[in-house]
N, C-alpha and C positions, 0 to 999 in steps of 0.2 A: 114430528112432535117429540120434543123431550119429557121426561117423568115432569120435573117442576110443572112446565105447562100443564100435566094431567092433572096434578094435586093443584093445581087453581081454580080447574074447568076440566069436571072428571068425563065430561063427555064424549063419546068416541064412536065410530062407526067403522064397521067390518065388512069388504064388499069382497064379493067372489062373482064372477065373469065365465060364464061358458062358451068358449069360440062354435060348438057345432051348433049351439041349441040355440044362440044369443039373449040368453039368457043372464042375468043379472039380481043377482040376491044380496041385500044390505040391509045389514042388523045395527039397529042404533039402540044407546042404551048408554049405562052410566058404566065408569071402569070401578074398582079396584085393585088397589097399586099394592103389591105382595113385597117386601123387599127383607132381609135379615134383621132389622129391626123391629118388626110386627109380633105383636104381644101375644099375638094368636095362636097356640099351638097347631091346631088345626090347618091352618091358613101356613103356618111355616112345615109344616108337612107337606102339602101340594107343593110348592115352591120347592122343595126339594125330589118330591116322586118327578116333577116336570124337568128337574134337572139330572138325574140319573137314568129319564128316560130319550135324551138327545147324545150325539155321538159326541165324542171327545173330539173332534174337528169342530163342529157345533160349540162348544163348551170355549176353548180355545178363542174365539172371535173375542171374550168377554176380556181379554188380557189384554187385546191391542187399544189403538185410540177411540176414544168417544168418536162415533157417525160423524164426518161434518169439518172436522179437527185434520191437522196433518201430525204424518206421526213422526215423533220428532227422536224417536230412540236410536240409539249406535244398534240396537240388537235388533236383526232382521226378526221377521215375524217368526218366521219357519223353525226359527230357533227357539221357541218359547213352547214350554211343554207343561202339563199341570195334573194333578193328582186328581181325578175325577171322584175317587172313591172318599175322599175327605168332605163332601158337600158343594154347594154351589159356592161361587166367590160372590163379595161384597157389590160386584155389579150386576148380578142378575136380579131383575125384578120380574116378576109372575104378574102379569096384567090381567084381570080377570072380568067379562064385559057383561054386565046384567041387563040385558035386552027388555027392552021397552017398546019398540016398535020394530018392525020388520017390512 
């Protein structure tokens, strides 16, 4: 699912799978989409603690192609490197799911 789909149909569900237990947990609920234009101070705070709290490999994936996409750059991946300490980049968005049923 892409961002635009969520800001249509903010509905989304979170499911986690236990191979020993078979066990199975899904949280449904509505999302909120965090992204660098959010008016929110607060809300642009999280989006940035979430992003200074993931590894710079992590961080890194936010430079190559959109999911889905082939990537069509001369510049191999490996070779793309980014300043973590400057903040998130313009493709991170904070998805944030406020559960309503379980």
């Amino acid at each position: 699912m892409q961002i635009e789909e969520l800001k249509k149909c903010p509905s989304a569900e979170i499911c986690w799978y236990f191979t020993e237990s078979w066990e199975q947990f899904r949280i449904a609920g509505r999302t909120d989409i965090i992204d660098g234009s959010n008016p929110d101070c607060v809300k642009i705070q999280q989006r940035e603690k979430a992003w200074f709290s993931t590894s710079v490999k992590s961080q890194l994936q936010y430079l190559g192609p959109n999911p889905g996409l082939p990537f069509l750059s001369e510049q191999p991946i490996q070779d793309l490197s980014i300043d973590s300490s400057t903040g998130p980049v313009n493709a991170l968005c904070l998805l944030v799911l406020d559960p309503d049923q379980v």
